[in-house]
N, C-alpha and C positions, 0 to 999 in steps of 0.2 A: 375275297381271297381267290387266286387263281392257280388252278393247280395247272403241269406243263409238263409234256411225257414225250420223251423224243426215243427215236429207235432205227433200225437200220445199220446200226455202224455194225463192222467187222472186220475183217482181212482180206485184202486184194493187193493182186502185186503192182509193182508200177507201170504205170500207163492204163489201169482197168479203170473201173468206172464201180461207183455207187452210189443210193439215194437215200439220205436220211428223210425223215419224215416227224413230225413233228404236229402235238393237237394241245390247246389250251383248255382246260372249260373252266368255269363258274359261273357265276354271275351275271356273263357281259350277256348284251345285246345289240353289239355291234363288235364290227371287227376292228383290230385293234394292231398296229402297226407290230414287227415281230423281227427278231434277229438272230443271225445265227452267231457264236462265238466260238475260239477253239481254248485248250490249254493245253501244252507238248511238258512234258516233264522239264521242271527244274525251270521254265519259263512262266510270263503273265499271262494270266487272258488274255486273247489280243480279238479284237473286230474279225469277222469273215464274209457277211454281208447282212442285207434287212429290205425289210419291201416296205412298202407303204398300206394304207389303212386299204387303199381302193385296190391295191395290188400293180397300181400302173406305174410304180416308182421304185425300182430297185438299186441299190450303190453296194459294189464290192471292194473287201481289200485289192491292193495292186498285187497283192499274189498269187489271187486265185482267180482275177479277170480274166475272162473268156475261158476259164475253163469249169468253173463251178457255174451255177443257173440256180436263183432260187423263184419259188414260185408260190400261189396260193391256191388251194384247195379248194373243192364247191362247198363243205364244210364251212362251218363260221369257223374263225381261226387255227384253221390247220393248214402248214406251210411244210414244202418240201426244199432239199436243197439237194442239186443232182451234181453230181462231182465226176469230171472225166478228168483223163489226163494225170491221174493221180500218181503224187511223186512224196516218195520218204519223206520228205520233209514235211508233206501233210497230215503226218501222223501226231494224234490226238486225241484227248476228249472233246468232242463238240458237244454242245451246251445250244439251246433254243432259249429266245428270252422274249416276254412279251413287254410291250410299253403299255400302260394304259395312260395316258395322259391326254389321250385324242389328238396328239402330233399329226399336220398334215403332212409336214417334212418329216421320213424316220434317220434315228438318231446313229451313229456310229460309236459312242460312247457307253462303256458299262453302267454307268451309272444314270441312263436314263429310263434303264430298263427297270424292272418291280415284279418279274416273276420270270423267274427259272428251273429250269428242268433239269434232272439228276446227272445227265449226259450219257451219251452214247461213244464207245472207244471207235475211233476208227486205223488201223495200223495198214501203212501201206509197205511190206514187203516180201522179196523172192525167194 
């Protein structure tokens, strides 16, 4: 079982900048590919980005390319996701999710994922 604790979110207005952060533990002993998700009221989860197991492979939604960065900690599976540029419609619960399936390619789909975190609100307004 893997537990998964993300934290960081809050209130910034548009155009500010913030860094969720995000740590898995249990069992592993190896790092393990990880994703970030969002859910906006009244909407689905939808994908935000994911890195890969080695860290050298990251893919974003086309919404938040070049403006979100997500990245990997010297921690064994702890990932951060830096957000500039942030605009109202970013506003959310973000959700971290790990894969354990030793994917070398990580996945952009919910359902690949097997451990998620409580979520962190993040509201972006003036």
């Amino acid at each position: 079982q893997v537990q998964v604790v993300e934290s960081g979110g809050g209130l910034v207005q548009p155009g500010g900048s913030l860094t969720l952060s995000c740590a898995a533990s249990g069992r592993a002993t190896t790092n393990y590919a990880m994703g970030w998700f969002r859910q906006a009221p009244g909407k689905q989860r939808e994908f935000v980005a994911t890195i890969s197991r080695t860290g050298l492979n990251t893919y974003y939604a086309d919404s938040v390319k070049g403006r979100f960065t997500m990245s990997r900690g010297s921690a064994e599976n702890t990932v951060y996701l830096q957000m500039n540029s942030l605009k109202p419609e970013d506003t959310a619960v973000y959700y971290c999710a790990v894969d354990r399936s030793l994917a070398v390619i990580p996945k952009t789909v919910l359902s690949a994922y097997d451990g998620w975190g409580q979520g962190t609100q993040v509201t972006v307004s003036s």
